[in-house]
C-alpha positions as CSV (number, residue, x, y, z in Angstrom):
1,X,-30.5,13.3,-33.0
2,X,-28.9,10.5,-34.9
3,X,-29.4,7.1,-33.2
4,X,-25.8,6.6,-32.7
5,X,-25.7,9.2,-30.7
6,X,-28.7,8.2,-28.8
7,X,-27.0,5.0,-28.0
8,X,-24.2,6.2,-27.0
9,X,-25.8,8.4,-24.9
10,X,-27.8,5.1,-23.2
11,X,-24.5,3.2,-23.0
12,X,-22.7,6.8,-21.1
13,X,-26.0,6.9,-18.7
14,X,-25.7,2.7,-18.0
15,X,-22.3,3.2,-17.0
16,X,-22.7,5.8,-14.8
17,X,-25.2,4.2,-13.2
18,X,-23.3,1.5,-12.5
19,X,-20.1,3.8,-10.8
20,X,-23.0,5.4,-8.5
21,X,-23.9,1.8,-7.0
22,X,-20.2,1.3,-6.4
23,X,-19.6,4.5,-5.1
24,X,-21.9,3.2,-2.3
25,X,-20.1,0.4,-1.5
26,X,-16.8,1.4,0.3
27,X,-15.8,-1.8,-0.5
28,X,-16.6,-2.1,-4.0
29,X,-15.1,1.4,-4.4
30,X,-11.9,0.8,-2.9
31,X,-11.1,-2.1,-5.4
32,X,-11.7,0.1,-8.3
33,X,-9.9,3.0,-7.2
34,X,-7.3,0.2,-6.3
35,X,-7.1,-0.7,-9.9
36,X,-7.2,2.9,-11.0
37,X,-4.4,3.6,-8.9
38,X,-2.3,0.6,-9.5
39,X,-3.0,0.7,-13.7
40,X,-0.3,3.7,-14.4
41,X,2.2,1.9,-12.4
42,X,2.0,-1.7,-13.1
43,X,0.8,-0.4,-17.0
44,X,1.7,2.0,-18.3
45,X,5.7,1.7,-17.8
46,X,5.4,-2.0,-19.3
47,X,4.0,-0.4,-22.6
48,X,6.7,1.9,-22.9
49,X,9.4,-0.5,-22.5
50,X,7.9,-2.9,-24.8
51,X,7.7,0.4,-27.6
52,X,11.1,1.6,-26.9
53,X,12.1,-2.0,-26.9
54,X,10.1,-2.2,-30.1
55,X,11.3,0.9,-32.1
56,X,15.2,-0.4,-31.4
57,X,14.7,-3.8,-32.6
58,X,13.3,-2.1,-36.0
59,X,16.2,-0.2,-36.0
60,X,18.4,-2.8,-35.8
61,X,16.9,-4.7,-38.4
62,X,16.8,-2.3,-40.8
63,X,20.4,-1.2,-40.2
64,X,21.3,-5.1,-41.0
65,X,19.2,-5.4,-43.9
66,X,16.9,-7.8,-42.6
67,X,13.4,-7.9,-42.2
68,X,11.7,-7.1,-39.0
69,X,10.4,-10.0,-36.9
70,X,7.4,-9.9,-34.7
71,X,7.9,-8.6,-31.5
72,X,6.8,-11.7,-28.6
73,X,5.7,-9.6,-25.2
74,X,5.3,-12.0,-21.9
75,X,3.3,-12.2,-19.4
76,X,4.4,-8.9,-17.8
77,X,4.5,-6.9,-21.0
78,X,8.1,-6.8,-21.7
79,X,9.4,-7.6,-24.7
80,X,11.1,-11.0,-25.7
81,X,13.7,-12.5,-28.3
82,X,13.2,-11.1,-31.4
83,X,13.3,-14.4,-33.1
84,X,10.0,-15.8,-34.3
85,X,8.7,-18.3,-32.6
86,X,6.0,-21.6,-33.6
87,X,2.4,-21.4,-32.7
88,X,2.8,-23.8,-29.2
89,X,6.2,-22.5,-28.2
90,X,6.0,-20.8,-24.7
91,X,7.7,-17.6,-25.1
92,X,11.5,-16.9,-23.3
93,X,10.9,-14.8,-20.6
94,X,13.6,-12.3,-20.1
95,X,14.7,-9.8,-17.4
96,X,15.5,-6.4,-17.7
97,X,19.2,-7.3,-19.4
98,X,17.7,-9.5,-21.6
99,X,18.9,-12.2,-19.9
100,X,16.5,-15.4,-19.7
101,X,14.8,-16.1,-16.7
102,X,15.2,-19.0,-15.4
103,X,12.3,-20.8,-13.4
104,X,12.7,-22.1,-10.1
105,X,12.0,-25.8,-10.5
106,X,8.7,-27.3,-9.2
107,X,10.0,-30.1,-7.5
108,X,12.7,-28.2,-5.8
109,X,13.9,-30.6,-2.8
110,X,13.4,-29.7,0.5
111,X,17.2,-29.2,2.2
112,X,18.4,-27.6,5.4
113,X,18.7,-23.3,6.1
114,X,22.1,-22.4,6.6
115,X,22.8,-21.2,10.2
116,X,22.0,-17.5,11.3
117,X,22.2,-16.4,7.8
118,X,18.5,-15.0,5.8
119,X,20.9,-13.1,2.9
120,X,19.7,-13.9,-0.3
121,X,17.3,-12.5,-3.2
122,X,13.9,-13.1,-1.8
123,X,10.5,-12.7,-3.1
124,X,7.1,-13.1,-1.8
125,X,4.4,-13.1,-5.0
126,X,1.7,-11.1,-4.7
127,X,1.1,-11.5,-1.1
128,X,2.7,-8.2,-0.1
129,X,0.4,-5.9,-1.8
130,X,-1.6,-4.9,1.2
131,X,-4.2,-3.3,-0.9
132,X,-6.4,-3.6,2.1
133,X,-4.2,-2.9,4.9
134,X,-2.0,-5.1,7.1
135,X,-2.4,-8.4,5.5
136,X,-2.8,-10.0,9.0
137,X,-6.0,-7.5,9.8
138,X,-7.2,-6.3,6.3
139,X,-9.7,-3.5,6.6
140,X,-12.6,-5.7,4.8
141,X,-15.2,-4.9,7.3
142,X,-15.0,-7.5,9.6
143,X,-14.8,-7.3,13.4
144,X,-12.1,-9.7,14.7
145,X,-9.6,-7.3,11.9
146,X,-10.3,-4.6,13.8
147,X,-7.4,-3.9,15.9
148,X,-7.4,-2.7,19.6
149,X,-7.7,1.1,19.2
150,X,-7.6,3.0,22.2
151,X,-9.7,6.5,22.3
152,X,-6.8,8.4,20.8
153,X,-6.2,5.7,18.2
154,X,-9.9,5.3,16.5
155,X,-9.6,9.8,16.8
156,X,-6.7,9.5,14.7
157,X,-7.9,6.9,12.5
158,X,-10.6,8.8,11.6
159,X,-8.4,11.7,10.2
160,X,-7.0,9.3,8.1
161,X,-9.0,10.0,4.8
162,X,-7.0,6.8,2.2
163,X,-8.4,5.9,-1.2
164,X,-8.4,2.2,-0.1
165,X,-10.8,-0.3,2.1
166,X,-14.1,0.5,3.7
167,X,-13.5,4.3,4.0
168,X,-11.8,4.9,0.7
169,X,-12.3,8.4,-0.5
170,X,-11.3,9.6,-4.5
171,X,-7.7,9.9,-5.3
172,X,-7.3,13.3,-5.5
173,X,-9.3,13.9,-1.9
174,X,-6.7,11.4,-0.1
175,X,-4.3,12.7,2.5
176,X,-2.2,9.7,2.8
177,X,1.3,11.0,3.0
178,X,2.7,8.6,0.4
179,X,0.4,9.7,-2.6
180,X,-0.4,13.1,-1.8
181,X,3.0,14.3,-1.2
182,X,5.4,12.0,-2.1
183,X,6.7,10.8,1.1
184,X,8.4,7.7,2.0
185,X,6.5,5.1,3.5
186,X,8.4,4.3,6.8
187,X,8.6,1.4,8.6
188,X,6.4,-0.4,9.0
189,X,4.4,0.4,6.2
190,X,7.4,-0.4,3.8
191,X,6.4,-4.5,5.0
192,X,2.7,-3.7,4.7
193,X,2.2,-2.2,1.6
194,X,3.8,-2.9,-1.7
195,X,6.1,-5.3,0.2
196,X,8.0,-7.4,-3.3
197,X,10.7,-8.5,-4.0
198,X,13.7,-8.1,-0.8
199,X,17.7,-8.6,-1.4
200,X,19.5,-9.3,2.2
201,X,22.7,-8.5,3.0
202,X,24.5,-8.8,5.5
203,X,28.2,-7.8,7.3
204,X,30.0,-8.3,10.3
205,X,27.9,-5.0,12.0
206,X,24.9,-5.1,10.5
207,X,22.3,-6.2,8.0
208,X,21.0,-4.2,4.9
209,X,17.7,-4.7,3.4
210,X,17.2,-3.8,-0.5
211,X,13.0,-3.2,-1.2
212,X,12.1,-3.3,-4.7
213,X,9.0,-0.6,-4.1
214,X,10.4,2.8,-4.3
215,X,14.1,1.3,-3.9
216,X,14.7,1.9,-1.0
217,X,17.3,0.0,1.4
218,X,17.4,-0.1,5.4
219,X,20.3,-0.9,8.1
220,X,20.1,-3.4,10.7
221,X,22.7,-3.4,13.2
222,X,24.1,-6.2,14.6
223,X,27.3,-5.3,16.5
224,X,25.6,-5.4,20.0
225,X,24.7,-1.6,20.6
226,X,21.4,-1.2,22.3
227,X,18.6,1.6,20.6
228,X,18.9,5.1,21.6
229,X,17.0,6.6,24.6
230,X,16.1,9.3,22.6
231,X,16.2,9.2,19.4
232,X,16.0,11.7,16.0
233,X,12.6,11.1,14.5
234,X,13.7,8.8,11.1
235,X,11.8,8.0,8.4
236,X,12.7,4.2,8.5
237,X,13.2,4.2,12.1
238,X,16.8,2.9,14.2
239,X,16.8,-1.2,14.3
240,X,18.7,-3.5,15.9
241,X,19.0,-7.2,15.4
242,X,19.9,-10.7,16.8
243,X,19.9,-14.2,16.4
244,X,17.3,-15.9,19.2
245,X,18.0,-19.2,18.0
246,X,20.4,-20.8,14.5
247,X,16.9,-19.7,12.3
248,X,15.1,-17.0,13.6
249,X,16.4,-13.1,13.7
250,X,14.5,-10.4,15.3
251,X,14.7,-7.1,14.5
252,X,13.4,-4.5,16.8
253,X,12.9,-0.7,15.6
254,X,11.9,2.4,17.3
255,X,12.7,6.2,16.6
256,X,10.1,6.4,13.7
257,X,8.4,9.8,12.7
258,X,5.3,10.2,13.6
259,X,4.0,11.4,10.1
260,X,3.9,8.6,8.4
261,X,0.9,5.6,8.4
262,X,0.9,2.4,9.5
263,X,-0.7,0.7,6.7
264,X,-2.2,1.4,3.4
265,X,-6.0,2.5,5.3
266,X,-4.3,5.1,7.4
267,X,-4.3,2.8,10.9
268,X,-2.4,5.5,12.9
269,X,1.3,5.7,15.4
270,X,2.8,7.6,17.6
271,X,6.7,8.7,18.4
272,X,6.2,5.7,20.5
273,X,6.1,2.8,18.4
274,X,7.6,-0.2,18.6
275,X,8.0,-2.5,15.3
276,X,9.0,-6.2,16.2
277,X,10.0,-8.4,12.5
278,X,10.6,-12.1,13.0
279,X,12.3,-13.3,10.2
280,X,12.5,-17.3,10.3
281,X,14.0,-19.2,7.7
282,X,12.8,-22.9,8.0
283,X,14.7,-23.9,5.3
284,X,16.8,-23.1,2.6
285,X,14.7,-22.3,-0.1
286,X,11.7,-20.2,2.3
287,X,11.6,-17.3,4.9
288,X,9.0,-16.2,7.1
289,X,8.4,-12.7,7.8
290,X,6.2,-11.7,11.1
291,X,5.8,-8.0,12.0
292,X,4.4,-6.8,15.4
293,X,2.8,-3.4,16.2
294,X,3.3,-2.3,20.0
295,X,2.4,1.4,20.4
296,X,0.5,2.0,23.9
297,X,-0.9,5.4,23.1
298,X,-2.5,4.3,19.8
299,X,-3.4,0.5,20.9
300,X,-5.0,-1.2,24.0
301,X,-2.0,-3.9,23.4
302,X,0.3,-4.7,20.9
303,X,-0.7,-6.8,17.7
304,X,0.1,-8.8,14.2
305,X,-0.2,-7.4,11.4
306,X,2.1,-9.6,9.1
307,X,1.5,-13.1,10.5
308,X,4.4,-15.8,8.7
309,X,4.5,-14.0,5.3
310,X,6.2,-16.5,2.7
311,X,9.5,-15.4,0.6
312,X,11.1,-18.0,-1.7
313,X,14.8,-18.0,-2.2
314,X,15.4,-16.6,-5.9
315,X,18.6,-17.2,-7.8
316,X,21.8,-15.1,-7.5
317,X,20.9,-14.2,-10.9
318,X,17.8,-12.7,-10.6
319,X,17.0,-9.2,-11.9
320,X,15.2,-7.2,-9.1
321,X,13.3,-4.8,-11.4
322,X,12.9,-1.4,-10.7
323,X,9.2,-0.4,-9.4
324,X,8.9,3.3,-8.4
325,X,5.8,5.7,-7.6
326,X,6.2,9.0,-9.7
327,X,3.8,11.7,-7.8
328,X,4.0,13.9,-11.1
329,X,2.4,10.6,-13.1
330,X,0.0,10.3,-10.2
331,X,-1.2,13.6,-10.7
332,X,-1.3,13.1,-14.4
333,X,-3.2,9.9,-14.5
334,X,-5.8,11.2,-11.9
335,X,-6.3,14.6,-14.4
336,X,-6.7,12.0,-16.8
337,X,-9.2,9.6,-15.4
338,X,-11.3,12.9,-13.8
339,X,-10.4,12.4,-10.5
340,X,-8.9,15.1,-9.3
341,X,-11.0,17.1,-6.3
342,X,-12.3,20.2,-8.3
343,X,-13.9,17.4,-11.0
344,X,-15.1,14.7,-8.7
345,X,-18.7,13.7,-8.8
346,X,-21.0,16.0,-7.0
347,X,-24.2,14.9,-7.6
């Protein structure tokens, strides 16, 4: 056998190795099927902008009888100007218009919130990912995240089978409703996993809330009717709001189907649950986002699982891109990667 071979042979065996110790830590495995899951999403769709972006600049070019310049990609793997820029130069960033973005300044002064009004482009970083969970109690293994689980609660839980956290199983064995069938996420999940960029807006009767993930918008009312007695099972639940003080508005949601999960590891409701958000705006540039879990069947009493999550105020301007899960990619990629169920690892 030629020695290439051979070492590629070694360098196969090493590796695999290596996936067999991480297979046997939960933990260690749920970041890397974290990353597997996230890489066709946050990836894959860059690329293809930047070559469709790419193959139309040519275009262009040629058409005007001008050399083609160097294509500059950003940070985020979108394509810039197509002017050529010095060695030193930081790079324009641009949106999805082409527009340039602009930064928000550093030093931005503190100033006064507006009263009883949170509308406004709001982002939070990448501190609504929930990866692990509810931010607030992340399922990393230790005790005081655990939350209060009756008997029926820790018998649901355990049905729960995600591909994230301590008991993360492979991709293709999951039965989380959002990846293996494509269903929405529900509330509260929409705050607790994936939670980005948020565009208020607001009416006379009620609030609506724009999520980048999925794009999917809710109502709030705020005309003064109370929640129905008995409600329609809804994806996204019935909420009502109002103003407890000139910065703080509470939201209060019930009515939510039962199907879906609380959080990204599975942590289990019933038709009974109760979703309290606290949005405070201290000032005019930040907004504070605190969600509450109260569901007696599922939990001894109720508890936080988003505890003061920071948005800052982004220009009118800004370019809330467009971030959506595909199910048929999801399915491709894990064909891809071998991690469907009838290839898993067996051995």
């Amino acid at each position: 056998m030629p020695k290439k071979v051979c070492k590629r042979g070694k360098w196969a065996a090493l590796v695999y190795a290596q996936l067999r110790r991480v297979r046997q830590n939960p933990v260690a495995l749920g970041v890397v099927l974290t990353a597997l899951i996230l890489s066709p999403v946050l990836i894959f769709s860059p690329l293809f902008s930047v070559f469709a972006h790419s193959q139309e600049r040519m275009a262009a070019s040629l058409a005007g009888g001008q050399g083609a310049s160097p294509l500059a990609v950003n940070a985020r793997g979108e394509p810039q100007s197509g002017a050529v820029q010095d060695q030193g130069e930081t790079p324009q960033e641009l949106d999805g218009w082409e527009r340039p973005i602009v930064a928000l300044p550093k030093d931005r002064k503190p100033a006064p919130a507006p009263r009883r009004d949170i509308s406004g482009i709001w982002d939070p970083g990448l501190n609504g990912i929930g990866m692990l969970g509810a931010k607030a109690m992340p399922d990393d293994g230790k005790p005081e995240h655990q939350p209060p689980y009756t008997p029926l609660g820790l018998q649901m839980l355990a049905r729960a089978k995600p591909n994230s956290g301590t008991r993360a199983v492979l991709p293709g064995d999951t039965n989380d409703p959002v990846f293996k069938y494509g269903d929405p996420q529900g509330t509260p999940r929409e705050d607790l996993y994936e939670l980005r960029t948020i565009q208020i807006y607001r009416s006379p009767q009620n609030m609506a809330i724009l999520y980048q993930f999925n794009k999917v918008w809710r109502v709030i009312w705020t005309d003064g009717r109370k929640l129905p007695e008995n409600p329609e099972p809804r994806w996204y639940g019935y909420s009502v709001g109002k103003w407890v003080d000139d910065y703080t508005f509470v939201v209060e949601t019930i009515g939510i189907i039962d199907d879906t999960w609380i959080d990204r590891i599975g942590r289990p409701h019933g038709a009974d649950l109760r979703v309290e958000e606290r949005f405070h705006r201290p000032d005019r540039d930040h907004l504070e986002l605190t969600v509450t879990i109260d569901d007696q069947k599922m939990y001894t009493k109720p508890w936080v699982a988003l505890d003061k999550l920071v948005f800052e105020l982004q220009p009118p301007s800004f370019d809330v891109r467009e971030m959506i899960w595909s199910p048929s990619q999801y399915e491709k990629y894990n064909k891809l990667m071998g991690i469907t169920p009838s290839e898993k690892d067996n051995h």
